[in-house]
C-alpha positions in Angstrom: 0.0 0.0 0.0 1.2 3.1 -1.1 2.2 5.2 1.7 -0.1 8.4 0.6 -2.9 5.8 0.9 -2.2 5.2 4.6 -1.8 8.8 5.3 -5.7 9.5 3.4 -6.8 6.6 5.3 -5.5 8.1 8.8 -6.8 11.1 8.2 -10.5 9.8 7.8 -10.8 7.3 9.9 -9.8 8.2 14.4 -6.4 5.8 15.1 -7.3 3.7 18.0 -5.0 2.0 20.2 -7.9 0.5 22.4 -7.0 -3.4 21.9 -4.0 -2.1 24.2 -6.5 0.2 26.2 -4.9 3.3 25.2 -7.0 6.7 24.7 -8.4 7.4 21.2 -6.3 9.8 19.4 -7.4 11.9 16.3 -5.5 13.0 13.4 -5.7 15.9 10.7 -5.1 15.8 7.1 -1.9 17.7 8.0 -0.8 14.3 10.6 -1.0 16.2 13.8 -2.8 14.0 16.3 -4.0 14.4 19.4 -5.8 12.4 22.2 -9.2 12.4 23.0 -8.4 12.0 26.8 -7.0 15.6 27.2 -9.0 17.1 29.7 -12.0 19.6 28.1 -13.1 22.8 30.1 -15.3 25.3 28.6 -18.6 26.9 30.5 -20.4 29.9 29.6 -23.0 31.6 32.7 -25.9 34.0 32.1 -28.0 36.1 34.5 -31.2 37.6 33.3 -31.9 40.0 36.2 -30.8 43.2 37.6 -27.8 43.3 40.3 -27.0 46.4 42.3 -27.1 48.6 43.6 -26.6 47.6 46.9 -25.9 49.9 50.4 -22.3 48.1 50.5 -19.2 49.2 49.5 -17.0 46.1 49.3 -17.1 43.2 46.3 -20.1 41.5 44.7 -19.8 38.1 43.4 -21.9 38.2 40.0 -24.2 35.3 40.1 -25.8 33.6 37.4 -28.7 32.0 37.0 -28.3 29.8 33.9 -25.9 27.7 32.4 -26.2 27.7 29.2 -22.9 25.4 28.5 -20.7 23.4 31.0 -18.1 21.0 29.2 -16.7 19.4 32.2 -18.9 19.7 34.2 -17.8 22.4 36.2 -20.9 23.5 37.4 -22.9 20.3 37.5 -25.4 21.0 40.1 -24.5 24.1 41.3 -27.5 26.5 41.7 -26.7 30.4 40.8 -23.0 28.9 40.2 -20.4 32.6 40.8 -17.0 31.1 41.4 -15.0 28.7 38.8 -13.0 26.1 40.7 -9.9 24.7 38.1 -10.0 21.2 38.3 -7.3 21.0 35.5 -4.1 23.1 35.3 -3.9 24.9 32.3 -3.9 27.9 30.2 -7.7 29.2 30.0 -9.1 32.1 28.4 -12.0 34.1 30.2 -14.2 35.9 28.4 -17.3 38.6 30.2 -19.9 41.0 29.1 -22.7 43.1 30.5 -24.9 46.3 30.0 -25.2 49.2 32.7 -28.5 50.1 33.8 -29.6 53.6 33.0 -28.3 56.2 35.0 -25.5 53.9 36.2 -22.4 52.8 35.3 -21.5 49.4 35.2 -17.8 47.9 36.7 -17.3 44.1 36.4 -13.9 43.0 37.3 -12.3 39.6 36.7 -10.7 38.2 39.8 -8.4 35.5 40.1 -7.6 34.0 43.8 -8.9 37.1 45.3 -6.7 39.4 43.4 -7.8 42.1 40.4 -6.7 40.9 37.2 -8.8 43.4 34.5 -11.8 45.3 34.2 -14.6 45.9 32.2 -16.8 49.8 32.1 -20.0 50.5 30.5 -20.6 54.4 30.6 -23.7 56.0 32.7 -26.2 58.1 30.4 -29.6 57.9 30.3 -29.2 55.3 27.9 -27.8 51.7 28.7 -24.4 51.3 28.0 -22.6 47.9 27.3 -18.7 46.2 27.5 -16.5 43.4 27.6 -13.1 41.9 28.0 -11.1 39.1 27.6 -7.8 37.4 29.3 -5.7 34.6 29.2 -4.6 33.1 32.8 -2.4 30.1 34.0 -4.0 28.3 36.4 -3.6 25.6 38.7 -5.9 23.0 40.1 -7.8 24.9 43.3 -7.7 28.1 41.5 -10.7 30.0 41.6 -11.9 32.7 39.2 -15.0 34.9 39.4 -16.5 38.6 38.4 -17.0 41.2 41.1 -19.0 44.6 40.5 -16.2 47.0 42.2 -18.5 49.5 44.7 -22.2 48.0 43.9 -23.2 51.2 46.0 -22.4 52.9 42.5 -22.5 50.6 40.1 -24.6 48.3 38.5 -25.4 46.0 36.0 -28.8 45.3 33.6 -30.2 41.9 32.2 -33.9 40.5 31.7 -34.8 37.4 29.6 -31.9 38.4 26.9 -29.1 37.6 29.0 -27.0 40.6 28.9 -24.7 39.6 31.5 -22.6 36.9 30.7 -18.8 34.8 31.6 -16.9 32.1 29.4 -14.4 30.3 30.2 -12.4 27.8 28.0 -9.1 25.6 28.8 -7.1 26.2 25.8 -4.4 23.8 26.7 -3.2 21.6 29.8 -0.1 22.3 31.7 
């Protein structure tokens, strides 16, 4: 058998090893192959109501009250789930939106062990005002990643049944 025949036939059909009970590994057309056993991580959380303001000055934990996708399992039953625990070390990439209510500006901040890693602002008018931001992060398992509105005495955020308020979170690769 010609060998440009076995490489067409790799790339259409998954390489097994499992008559040695070895993971299932899948190949492109280019022969990179990986396994099927690496460890998959994505999530993304929605609220659909209002949150703040509130008579407190320190941190709120966002809450969400659907998941709308939860590869892993990460927030298998978990009600209003807040607080990603990593399971599996990794480089992950965090992703969050949401729209200020009128009159109020909205701060989110993305916070990583307790410490401030970046922000998001949505501008007050008398209109509602939207943002976003994204990061990379290196975590480890037992690392924990949420969103905090900074000062929910003047800030605050907007959803209803669109789910304006939203955080993703996908492991792009294990470490």
């Amino acid at each position: 058998m010609a060998v440009w025949t076995i490489a067409v036939l790799l790339t259409v059909f998954q390489v097994t090893s499992g008559d040695i009970g070895g993971p299932t590994m899948i190949c492109t057309p280019t022969m990179i192959c990986t396994s099927t056993s690496t460890p998959r991580v994505a999530f993304t959380l929605t609220r659909s109501s209002d949150l703040g303001p509130v008579s407190s000055t320190a941190d709120l934990t966002v809450t969400f009250d659907h998941v709308l996708t939860d590869v892993g399992g990460s927030f298998a039953d978990v009600t209003n789930p807040s607080v990603f625990n990593c399971q599996h070390p990794g480089v992950y990439q965090f992703s969050f939106s949401a729209l200020s209510q009128t009159e109020r500006s909205a701060f989110m901040q993305l916070m990583k062990n307790g410490q401030f890693q970046l922000a998001m602002w949505a501008g007050q008018s008398s209109n509602y005002g939207s943002g976003s931001n994204t990061a990379v992060l290196e975590l480890e398992q037992g690392d924990r990643v949420w969103l905090a509105i900074w000062r929910p005495d003047i800030y605050a955020l907007h959803s209803n049944t669109n789910r304006y308020i939203s955080f993703t979170g996908v492991l792009l690769y294990s470490t």
